[in-house]
C-alpha positions in Angstrom: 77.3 116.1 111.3 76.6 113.3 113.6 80.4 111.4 114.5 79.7 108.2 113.0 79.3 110.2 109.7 82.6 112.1 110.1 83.9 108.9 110.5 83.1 107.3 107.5 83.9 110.5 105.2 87.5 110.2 107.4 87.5 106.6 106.3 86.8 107.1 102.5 88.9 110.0 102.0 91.9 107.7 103.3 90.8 104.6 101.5 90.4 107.5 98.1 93.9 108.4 98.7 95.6 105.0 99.3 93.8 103.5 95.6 95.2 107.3 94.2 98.9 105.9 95.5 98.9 102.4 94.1 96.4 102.3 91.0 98.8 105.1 89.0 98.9 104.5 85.2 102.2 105.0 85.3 103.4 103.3 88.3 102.0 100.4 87.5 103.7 100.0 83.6 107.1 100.5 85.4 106.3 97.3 87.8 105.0 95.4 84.9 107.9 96.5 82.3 110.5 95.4 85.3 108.3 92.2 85.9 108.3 91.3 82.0 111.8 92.1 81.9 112.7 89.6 84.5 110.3 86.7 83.1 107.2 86.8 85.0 103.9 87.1 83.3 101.9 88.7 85.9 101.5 91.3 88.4 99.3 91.1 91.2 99.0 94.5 93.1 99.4 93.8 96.9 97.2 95.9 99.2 98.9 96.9 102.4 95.9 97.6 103.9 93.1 94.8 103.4 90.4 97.3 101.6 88.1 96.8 98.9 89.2 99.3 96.6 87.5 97.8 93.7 84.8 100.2 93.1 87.3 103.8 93.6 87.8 105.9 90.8 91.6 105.2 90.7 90.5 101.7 90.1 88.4 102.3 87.4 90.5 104.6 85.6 93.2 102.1 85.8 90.9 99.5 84.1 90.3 101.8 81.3 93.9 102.2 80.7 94.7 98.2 81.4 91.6 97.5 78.0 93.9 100.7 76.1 96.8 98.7 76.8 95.4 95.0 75.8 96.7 93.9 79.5 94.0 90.9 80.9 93.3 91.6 84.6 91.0 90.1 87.4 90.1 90.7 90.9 91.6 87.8 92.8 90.1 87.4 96.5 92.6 87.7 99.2 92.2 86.7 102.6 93.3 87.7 105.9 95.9 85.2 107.9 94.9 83.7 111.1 96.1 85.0 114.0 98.3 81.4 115.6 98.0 81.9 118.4 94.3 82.7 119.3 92.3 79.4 118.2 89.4 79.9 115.9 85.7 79.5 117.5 83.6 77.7 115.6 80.3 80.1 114.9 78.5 77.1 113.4 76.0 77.1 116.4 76.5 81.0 118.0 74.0 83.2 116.9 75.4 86.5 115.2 74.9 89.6 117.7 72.8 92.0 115.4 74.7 94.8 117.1 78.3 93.8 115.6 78.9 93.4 112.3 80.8 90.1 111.1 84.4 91.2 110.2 85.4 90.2 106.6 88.3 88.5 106.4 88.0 89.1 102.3 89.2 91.7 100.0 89.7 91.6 95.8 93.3 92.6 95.0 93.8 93.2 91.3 96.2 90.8 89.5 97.0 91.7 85.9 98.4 89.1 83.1 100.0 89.5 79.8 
């Protein structure tokens, strides 16, 4: 196994684990039966970590159980903040360096209505 591909399997198992923690059935009635209980009409899960953990089982399994449960839910694109105080460079006329990857500054975070 070549590094680059320990790496990755490193990299998903973490990102696995992290959408196990927050995307829990359960967990998630209690926010939304504290939420409802307070007023609001939403929950929007917030990521710590800016990952795309749309497509991991946890995910899924929690969409099965939001249809069960008659809840409405979308994925709602959240973006990274600007760092202040290092100004933005304007990529308009660079040409991308085939060799680094652009960095996405997007990730879907799950917001559920009722």
């Amino acid at each position: 196994m070549k590094r680059s591909e320990g790496n990755y399997l490193m990299a998903t198992r973490q990102r696995t684990a992290y959408a196990n923690q927050i995307f829990k059935p359960a967990k998630v009635a209690s926010f939304i039966d504290e939420l409802a209980f307070n007023g609001f009409r939403y929950y929007r899960i917030v990521q710590e970590w800016p990952f795309d953990l749309s497509d991991t089982d946890a995910a899924k399994a929690l969409e099965v159980w939001l249809d069960q449960e008659q809840f409405h839910y979308t994925w709602r694109p959240t973006y990274l903040a600007q760092d202040p105080l290092r100004p933005t460079v304007n990529t308009e006329y660079l040409a991308q360096d085939p060799l680094r990857p652009t960095v996405n500054t997007e990730y879907p975070e799950l917001q559920i209505t009722w």
